[in-house]
ZATIBA-619495 format. One record per residue (C-alpha): residue number from 1; residue in three letters; x, y, z; chain. Coordinates in Angstrom, 2 decimals. Example, Ala and Ser with C-alpha at 12.3 -4.5 7.8 and 13.67 -1.06 7.14 Angstrom:
<rs>
+-----+-----+---------+---------+---------+-------+
|   n | res |      c1 |      c2 |      c3 | chain |
+-----+-----+---------+---------+---------+-------+
|   1 | Ala |   12.30 |   -4.50 |    7.80 |     A |
|   2 | Ser |   13.67 |   -1.06 |    7.14 |     A |
+-----+-----+---------+---------+---------+-------+
</rs>
This chain:
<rs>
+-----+-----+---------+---------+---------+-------+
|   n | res |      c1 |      c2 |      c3 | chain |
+-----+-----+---------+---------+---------+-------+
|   1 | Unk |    0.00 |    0.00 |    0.00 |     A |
|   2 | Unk |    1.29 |    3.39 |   -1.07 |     A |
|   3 | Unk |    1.34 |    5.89 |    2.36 |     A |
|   4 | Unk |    0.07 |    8.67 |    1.36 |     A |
|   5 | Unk |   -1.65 |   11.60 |    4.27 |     A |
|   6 | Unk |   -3.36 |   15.24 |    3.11 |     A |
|   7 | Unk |   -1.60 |   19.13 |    4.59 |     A |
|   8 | Unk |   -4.83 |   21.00 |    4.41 |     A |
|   9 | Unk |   -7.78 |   18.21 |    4.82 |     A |
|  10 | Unk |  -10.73 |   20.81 |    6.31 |     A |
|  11 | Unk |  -11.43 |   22.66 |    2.64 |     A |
|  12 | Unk |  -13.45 |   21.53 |   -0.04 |     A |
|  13 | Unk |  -10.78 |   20.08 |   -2.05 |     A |
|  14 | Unk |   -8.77 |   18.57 |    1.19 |     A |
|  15 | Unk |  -12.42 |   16.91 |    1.95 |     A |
|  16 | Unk |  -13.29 |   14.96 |   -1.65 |     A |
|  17 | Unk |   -9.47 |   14.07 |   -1.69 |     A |
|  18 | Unk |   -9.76 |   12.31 |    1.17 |     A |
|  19 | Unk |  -13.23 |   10.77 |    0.06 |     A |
|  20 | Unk |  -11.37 |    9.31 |   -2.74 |     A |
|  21 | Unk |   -7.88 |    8.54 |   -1.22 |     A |
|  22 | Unk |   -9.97 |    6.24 |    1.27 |     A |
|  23 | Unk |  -11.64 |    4.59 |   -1.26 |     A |
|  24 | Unk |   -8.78 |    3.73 |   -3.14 |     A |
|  25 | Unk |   -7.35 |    0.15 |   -3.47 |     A |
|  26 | Unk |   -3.79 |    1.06 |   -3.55 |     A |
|  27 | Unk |   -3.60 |    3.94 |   -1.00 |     A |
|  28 | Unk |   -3.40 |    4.14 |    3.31 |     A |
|  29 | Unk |   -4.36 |    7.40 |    4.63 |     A |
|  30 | Unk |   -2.03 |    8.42 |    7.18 |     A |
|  31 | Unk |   -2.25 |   11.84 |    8.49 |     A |
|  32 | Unk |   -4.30 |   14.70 |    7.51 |     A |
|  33 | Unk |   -4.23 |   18.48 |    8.75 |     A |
|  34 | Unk |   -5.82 |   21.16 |    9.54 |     A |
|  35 | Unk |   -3.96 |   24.16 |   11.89 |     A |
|  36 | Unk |   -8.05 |   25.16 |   12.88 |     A |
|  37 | Unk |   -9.29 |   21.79 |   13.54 |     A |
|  38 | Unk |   -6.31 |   19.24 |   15.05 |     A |
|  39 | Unk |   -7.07 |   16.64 |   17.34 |     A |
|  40 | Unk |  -10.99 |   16.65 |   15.99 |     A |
|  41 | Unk |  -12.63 |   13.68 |   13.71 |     A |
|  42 | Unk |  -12.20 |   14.49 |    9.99 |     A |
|  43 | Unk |  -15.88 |   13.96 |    9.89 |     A |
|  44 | Unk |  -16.12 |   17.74 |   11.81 |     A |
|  45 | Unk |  -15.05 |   19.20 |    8.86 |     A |
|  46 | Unk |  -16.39 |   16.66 |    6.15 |     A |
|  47 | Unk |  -19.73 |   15.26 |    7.54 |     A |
|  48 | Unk |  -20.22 |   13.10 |    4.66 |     A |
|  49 | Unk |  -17.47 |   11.04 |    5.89 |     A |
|  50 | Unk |  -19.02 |   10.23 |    9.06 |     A |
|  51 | Unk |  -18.71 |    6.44 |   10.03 |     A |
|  52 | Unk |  -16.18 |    5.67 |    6.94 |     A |
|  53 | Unk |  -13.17 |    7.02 |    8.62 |     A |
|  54 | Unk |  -11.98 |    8.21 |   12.26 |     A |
|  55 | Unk |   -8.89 |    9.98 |   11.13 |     A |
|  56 | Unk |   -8.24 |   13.00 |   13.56 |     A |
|  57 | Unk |   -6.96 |   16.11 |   12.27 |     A |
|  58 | Unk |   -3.52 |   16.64 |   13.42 |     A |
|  59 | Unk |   -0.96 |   19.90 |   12.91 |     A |
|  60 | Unk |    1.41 |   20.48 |    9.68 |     A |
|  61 | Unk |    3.96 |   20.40 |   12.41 |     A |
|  62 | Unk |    2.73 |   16.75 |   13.24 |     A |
|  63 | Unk |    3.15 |   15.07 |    9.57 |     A |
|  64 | Unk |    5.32 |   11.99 |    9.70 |     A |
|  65 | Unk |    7.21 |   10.22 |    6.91 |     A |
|  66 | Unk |    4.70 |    9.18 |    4.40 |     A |
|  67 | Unk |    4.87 |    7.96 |    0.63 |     A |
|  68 | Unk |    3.25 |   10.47 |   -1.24 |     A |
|  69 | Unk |    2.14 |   13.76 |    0.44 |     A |
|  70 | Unk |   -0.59 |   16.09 |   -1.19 |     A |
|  71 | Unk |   -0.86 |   20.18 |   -0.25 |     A |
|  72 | Unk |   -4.50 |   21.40 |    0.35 |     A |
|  73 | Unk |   -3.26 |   24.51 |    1.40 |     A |
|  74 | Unk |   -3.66 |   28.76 |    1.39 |     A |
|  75 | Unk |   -2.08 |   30.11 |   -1.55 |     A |
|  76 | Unk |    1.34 |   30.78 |   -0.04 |     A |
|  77 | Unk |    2.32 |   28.20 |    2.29 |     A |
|  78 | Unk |    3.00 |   25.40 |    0.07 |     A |
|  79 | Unk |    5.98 |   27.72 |   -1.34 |     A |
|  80 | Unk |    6.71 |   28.72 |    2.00 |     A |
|  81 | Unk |    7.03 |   25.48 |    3.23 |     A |
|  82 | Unk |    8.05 |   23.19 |    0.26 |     A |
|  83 | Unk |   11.68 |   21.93 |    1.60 |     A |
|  84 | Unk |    9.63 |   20.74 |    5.08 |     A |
|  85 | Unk |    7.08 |   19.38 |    3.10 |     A |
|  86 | Unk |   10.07 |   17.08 |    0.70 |     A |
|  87 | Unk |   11.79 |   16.11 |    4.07 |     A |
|  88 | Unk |    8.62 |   14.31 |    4.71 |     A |
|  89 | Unk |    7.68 |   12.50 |    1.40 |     A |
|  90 | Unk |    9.41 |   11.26 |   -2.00 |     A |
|  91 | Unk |    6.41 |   12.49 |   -3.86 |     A |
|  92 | Unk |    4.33 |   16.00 |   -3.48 |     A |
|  93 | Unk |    1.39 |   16.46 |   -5.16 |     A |
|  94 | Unk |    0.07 |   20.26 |   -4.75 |     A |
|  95 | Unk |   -3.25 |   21.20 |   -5.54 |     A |
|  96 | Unk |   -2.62 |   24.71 |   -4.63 |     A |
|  97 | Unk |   -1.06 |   27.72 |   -6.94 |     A |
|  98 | Unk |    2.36 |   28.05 |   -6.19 |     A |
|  99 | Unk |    3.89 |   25.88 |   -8.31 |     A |
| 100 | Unk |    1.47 |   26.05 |  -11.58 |     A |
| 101 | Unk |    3.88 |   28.59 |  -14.07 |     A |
| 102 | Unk |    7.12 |   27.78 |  -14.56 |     A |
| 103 | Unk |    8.72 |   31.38 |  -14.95 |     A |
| 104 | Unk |    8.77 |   34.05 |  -12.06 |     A |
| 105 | Unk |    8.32 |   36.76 |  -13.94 |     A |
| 106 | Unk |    4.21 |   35.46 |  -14.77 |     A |
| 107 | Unk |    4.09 |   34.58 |  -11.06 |     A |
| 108 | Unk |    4.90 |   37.68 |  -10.35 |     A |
| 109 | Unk |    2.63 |   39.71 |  -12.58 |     A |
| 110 | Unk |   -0.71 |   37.42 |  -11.95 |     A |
| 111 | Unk |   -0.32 |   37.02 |   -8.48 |     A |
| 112 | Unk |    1.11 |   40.33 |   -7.43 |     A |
| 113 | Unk |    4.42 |   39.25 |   -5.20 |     A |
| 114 | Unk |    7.42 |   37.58 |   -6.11 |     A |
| 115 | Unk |    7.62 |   34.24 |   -6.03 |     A |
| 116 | Unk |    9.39 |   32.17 |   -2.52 |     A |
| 117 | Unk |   11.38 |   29.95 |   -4.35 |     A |
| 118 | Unk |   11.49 |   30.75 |   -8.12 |     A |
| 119 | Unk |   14.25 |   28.10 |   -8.58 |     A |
| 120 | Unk |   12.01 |   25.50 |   -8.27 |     A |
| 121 | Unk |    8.93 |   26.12 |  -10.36 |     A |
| 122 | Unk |   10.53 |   24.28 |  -13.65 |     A |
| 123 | Unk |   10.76 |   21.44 |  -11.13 |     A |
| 124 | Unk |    6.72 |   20.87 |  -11.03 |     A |
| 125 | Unk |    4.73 |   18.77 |  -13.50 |     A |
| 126 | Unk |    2.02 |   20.60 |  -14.43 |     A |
| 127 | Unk |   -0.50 |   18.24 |  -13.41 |     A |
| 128 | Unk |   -3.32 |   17.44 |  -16.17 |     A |
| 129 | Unk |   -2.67 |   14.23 |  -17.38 |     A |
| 130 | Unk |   -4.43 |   14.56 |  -20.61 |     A |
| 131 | Unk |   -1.37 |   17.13 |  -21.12 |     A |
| 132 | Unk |    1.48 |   16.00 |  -19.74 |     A |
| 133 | Unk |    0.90 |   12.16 |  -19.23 |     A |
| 134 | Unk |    4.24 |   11.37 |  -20.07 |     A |
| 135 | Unk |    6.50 |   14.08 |  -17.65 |     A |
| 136 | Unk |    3.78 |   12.95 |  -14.93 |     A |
| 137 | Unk |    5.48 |    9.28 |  -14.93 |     A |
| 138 | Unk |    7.88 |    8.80 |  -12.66 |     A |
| 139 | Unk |    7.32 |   12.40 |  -11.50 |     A |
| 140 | Unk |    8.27 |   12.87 |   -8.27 |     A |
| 141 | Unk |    6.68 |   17.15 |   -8.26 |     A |
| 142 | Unk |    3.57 |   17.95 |   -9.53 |     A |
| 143 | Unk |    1.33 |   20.94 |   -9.58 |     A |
| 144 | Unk |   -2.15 |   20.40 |  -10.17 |     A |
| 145 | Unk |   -3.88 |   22.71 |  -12.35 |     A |
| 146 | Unk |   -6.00 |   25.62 |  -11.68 |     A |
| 147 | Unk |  -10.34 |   24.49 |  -11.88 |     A |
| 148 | Unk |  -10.79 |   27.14 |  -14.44 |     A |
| 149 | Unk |   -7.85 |   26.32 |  -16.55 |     A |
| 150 | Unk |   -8.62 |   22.75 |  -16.79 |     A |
| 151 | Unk |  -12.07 |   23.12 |  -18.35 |     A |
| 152 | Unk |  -10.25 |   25.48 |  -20.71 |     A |
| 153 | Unk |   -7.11 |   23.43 |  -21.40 |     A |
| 154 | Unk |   -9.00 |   19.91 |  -21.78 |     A |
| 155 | Unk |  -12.07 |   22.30 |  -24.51 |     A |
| 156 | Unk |   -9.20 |   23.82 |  -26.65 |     A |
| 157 | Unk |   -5.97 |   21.12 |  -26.82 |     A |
| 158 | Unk |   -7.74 |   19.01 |  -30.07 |     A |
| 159 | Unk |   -7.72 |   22.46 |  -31.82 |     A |
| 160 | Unk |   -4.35 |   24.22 |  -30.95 |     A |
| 161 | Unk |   -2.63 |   20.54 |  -31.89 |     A |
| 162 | Unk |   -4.02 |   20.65 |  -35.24 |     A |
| 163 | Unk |   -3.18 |   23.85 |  -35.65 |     A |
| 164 | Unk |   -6.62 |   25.15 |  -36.36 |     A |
| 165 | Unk |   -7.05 |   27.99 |  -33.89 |     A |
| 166 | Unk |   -5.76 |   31.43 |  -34.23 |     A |
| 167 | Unk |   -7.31 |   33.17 |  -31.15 |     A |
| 168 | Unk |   -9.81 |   32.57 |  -28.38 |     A |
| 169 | Unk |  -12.12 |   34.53 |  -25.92 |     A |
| 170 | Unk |  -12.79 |   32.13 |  -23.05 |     A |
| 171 | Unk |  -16.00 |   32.75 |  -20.56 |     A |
| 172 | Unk |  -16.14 |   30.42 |  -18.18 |     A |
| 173 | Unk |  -19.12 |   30.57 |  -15.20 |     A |
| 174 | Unk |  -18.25 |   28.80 |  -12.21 |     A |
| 175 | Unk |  -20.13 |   27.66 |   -8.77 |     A |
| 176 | Unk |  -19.09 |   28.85 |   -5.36 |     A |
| 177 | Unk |  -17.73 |   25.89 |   -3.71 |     A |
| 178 | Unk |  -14.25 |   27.71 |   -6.31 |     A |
| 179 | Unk |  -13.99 |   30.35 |   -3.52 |     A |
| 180 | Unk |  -13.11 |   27.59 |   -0.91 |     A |
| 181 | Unk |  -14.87 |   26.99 |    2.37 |     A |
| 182 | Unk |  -14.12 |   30.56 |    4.17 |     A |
| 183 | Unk |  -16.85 |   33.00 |    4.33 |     A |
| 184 | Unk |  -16.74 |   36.19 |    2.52 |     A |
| 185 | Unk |  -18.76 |   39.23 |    1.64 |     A |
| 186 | Unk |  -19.78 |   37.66 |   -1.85 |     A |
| 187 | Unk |  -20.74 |   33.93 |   -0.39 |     A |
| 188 | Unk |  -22.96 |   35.30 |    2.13 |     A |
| 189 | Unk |  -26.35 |   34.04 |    1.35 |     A |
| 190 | Unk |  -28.26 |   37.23 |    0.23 |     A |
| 191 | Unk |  -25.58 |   38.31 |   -1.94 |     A |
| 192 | Unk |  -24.32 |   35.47 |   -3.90 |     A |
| 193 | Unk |  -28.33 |   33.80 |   -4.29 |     A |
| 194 | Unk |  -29.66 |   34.61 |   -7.60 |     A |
| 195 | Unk |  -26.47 |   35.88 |   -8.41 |     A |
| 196 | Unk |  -24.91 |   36.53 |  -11.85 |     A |
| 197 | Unk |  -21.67 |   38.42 |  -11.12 |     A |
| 198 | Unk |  -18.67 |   39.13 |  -13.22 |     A |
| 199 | Unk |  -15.63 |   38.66 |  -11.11 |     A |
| 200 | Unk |  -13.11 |   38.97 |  -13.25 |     A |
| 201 | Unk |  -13.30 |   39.89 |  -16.83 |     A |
| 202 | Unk |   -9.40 |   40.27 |  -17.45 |     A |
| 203 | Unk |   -6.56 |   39.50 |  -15.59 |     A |
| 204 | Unk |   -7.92 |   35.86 |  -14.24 |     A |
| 205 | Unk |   -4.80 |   33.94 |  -12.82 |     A |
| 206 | Unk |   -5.55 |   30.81 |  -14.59 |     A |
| 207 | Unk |   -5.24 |   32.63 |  -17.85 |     A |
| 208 | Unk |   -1.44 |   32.43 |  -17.44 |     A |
| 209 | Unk |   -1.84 |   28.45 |  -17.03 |     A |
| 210 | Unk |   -4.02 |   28.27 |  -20.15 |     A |
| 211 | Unk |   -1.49 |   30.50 |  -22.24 |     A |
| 212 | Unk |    1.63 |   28.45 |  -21.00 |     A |
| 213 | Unk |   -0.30 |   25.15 |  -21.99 |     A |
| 214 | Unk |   -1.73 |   26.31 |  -25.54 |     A |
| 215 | Unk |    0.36 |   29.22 |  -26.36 |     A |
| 216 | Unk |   -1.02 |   32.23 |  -28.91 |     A |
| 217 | Unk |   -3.49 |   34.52 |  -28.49 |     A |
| 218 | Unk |   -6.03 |   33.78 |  -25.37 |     A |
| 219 | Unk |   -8.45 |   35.90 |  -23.34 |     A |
| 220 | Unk |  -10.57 |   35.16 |  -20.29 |     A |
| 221 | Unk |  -13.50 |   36.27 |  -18.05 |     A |
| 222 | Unk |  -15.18 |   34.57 |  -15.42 |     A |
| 223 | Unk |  -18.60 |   35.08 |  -13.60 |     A |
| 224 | Unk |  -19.82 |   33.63 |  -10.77 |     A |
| 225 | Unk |  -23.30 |   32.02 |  -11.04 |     A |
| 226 | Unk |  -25.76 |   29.99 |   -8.99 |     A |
| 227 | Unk |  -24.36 |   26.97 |   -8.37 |     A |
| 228 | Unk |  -22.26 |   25.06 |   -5.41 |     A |
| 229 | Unk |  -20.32 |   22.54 |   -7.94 |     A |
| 230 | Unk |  -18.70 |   23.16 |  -11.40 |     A |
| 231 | Unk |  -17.38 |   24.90 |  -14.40 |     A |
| 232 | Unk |  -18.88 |   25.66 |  -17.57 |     A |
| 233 | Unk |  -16.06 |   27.12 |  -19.88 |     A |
| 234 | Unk |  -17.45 |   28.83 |  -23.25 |     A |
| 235 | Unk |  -14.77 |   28.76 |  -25.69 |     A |
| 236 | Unk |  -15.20 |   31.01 |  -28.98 |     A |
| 237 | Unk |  -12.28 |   30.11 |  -31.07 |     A |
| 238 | Unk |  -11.49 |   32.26 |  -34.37 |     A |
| 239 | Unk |  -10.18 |   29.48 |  -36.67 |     A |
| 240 | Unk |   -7.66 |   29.62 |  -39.58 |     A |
| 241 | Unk |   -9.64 |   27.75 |  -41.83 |     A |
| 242 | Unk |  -13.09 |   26.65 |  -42.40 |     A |
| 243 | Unk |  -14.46 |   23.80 |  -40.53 |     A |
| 244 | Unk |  -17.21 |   21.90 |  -40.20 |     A |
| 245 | Unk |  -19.16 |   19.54 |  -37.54 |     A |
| 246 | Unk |  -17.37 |   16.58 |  -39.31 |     A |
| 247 | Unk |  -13.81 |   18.04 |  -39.58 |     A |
| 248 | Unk |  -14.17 |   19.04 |  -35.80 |     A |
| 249 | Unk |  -15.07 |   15.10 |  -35.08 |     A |
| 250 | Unk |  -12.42 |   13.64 |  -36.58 |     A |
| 251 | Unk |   -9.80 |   16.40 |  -34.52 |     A |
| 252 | Unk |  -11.94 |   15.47 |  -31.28 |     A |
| 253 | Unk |  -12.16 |   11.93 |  -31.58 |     A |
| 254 | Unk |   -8.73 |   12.04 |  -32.68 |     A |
| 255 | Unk |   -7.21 |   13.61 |  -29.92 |     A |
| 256 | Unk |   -9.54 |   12.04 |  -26.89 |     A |
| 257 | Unk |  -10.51 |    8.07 |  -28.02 |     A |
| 258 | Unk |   -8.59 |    6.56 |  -25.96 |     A |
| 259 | Unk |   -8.94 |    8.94 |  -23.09 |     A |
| 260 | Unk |  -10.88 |    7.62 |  -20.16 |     A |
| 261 | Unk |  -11.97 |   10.88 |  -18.54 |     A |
| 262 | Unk |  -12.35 |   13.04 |  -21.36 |     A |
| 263 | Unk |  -16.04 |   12.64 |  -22.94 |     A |
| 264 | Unk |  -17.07 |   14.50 |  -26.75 |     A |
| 265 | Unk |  -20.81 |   15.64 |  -25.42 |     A |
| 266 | Unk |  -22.80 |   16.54 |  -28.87 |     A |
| 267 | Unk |  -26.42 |   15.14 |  -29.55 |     A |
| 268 | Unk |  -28.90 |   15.83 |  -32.31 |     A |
| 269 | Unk |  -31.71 |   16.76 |  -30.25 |     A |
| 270 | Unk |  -32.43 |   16.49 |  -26.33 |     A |
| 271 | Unk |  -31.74 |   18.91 |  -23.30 |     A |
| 272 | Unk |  -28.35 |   17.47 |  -22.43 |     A |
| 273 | Unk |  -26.94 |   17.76 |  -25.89 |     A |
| 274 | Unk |  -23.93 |   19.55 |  -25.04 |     A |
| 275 | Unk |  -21.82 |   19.64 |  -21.79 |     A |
| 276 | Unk |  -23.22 |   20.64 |  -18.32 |     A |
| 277 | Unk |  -21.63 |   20.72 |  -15.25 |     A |
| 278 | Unk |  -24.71 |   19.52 |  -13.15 |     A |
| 279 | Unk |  -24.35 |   16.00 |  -14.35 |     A |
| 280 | Unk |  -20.62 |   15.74 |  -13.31 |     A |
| 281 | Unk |  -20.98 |   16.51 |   -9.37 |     A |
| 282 | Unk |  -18.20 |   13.97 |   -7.98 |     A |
| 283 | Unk |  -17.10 |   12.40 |  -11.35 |     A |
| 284 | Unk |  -13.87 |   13.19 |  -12.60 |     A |
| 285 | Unk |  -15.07 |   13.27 |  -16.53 |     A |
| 286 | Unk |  -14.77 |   16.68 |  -18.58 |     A |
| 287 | Unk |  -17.55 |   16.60 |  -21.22 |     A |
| 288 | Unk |  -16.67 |   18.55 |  -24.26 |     A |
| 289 | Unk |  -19.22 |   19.57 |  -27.11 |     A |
| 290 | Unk |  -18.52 |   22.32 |  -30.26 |     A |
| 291 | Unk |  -20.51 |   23.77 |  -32.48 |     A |
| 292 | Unk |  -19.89 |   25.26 |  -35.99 |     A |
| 293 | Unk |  -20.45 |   29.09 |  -36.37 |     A |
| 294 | Unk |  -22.36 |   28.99 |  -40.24 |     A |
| 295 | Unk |  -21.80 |   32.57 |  -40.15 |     A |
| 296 | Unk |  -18.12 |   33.19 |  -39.60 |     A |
| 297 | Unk |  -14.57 |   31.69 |  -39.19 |     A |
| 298 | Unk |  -15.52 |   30.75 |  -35.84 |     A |
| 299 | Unk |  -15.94 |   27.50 |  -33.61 |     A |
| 300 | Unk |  -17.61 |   27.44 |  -30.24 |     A |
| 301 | Unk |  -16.13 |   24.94 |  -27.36 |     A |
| 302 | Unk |  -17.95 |   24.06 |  -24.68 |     A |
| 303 | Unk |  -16.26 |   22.31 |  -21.38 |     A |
| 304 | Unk |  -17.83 |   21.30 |  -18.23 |     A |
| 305 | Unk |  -15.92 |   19.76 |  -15.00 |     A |
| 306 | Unk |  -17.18 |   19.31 |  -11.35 |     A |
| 307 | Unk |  -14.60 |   22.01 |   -9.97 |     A |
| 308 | Unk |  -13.57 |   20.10 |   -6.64 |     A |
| 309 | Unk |  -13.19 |   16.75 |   -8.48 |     A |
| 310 | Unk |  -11.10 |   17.05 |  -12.66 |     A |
| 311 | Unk |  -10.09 |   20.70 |  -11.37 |     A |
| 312 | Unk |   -8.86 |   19.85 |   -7.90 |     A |
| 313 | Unk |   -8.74 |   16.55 |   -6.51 |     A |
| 314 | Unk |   -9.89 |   14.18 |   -9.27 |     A |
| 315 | Unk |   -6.77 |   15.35 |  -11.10 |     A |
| 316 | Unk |   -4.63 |   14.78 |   -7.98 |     A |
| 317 | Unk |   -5.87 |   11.45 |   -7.57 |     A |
| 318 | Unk |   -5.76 |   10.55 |  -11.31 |     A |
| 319 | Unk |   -2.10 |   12.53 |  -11.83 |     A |
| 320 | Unk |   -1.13 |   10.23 |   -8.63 |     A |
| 321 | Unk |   -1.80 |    6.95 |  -10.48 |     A |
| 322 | Unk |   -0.07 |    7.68 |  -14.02 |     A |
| 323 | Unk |    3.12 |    8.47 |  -11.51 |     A |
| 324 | Unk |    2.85 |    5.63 |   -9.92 |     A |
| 325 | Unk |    1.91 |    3.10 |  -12.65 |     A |
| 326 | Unk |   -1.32 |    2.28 |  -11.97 |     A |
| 327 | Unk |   -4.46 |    1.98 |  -13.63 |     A |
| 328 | Unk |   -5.60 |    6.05 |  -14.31 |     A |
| 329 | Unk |   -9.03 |    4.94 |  -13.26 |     A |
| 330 | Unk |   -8.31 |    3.78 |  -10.17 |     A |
| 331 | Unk |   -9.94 |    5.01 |   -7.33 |     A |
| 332 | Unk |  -12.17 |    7.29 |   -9.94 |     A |
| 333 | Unk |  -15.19 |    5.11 |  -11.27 |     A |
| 334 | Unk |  -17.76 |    7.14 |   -9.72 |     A |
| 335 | Unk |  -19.93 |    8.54 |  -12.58 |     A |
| 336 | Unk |  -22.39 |   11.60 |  -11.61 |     A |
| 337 | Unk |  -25.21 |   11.83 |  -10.49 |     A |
| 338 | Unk |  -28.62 |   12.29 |  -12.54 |     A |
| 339 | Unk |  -30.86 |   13.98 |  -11.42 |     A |
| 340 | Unk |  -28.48 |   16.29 |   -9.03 |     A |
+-----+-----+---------+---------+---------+-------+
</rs>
């Protein structure tokens, strides 16, 4: 059994990792974390949980040797922290930010500070399999990739590897359970209910993890909408050439057959003909549809992941078995709910 324990186990993402860590046939949970909550059952934090486990939180401080160690935690700290953390475990797998670009100078500029240890972000595997499969094996750093980016990255990659697309405007509208577990002015109730509220319409951080995977010319906005779970990315990509529904196919099919979390979502007829987020809650799939524009050079992508699950800890889980060998579904199989 591969030892593996969670620094940062009382979010969101901390919580469905270790739902699917203790689920997993090849995995022991050790030790998880949480500064706020040590010494209490994990099911205080994760009441979902109650009666499957009775791990107690314990402090960073209180992490023992372990196999492969995974960062749940504040942007900041992992950075802060990262030579303590390697002590502690031949593998790291951070879900957090730190370690996502590989050059200071876009740390720097998307995330306002310089970065703690710029020497090693060309050390991290950027962590979406689909991506970098092959640097993830054997990988002993990875950095999982930002929710938003993901849904982006995993909607575009057919196109900019056939070298279709010459520029994109991304909109992506995302559920609240992105903002982690800490209240805030904009997740109190009467604020964020009924809400449809443009956060960020440039400048997004992920954008710098969508331009360092795909390269060219990329823009991005996101808005916040009613709902807990998932991402709905809406991709409008100005093509090179003209294309149509059965060109687009063959790039699709081409690029994601043999991929087992990576679905092509496009029906005839029927309410769930393209990708929606609601039908992924806890599966680590991202559905991707597309649609010709008959009117111009111009193809729209649509992408939809469960945030918390193929943007945060799906991926871990799934990046954790291509570096260790094992099958990529393992530990993954659960499908979505329908209705949700």
């Amino acid at each position: 059994m591969i030892r593996a324990s969670i620094a940062g186990g009382s979010g969101y993402a901390g919580g469905e990792l270790l739902r699917l860590l203790l689920g997993h046939p090849a995995v022991q949970v050790r030790q998880i974390t949480s500064e706020r909550l040590a010494g209490r059952f994990a099911h205080r934090a994760h009441p979902n949980l109650r009666g499957v486990t009775r791990l107690r939180f314990c402090a960073l401080d209180e992490l023992s040797a372990c196999d492969v160690l995974f960062l749940c935690l504040p942007h900041g700290e992992s950075s802060r922290r990262i030579d303590e953390f390697r002590a502690r475990a031949g593998r790291v797998i951070d879900l957090g930010a730190d370690f996502r670009l590989g050059n200071a100078a876009d740390y720097e500029r998307f995330y306002g500070a310089p970065h703690a240890r710029p020497e090693l972000l060309g050390r991290f595997v950027y962590g979406i399999p689909e991506l970098n499969r092959d640097a993830l094996a054997g990988a002993d750093l990875v950095a999982c990739a930002g929710c938003n980016a993901t849904a982006a990255i995993l909607g575009l990659l057919p196109l900019y590897r056939a070298g279709v697309a010459d520029s994109v405007a991304i909109e992506v509208k995302v559920g609240s359970s992105e903002a982690g577990n800490r209240a805030s002015e904009g997740s109190h109730h009467p604020e964020r209910s009924g809400a449809m509220r443009s956060y960020r319409p440039t400048g997004h951080r992920h954008m710098a993890e969508i331009r360092a995977a795909l390269g060219g010319e990329i823009h991005f906005s996101a808005t916040s909408v009613e709902m807990v779970r998932g991402v709905l990315a809406t991709c409008h990509v100005f093509v090179n050439r003209e294309l149509d529904d059965k060109a687009l196919w063959k790039i699709y099919r081409s690029a994601y057959a043999e991929e087992p979390f990576v679905r092509i979502v496009k029906e005839r007829s029927g309410i769930h003909r393209y990708p929606d987020p609601n039908l992924l809650a806890g599966a680590n799939y991202c559905d991707v549809g597309f649609e010709c524009d008959p009117f111009a050079n111009r193809v729209v992508v649509l992408s939809a992941i469960d945030n918390l699950m193929k943007g945060a800890a799906g991926q871990a889980v799934q990046a954790f078995n291509v570096m260790h060998g094992l099958p990529e579904t393992s530990g993954l199989e659960f499908p979505g709910l329908h209705p949700a």
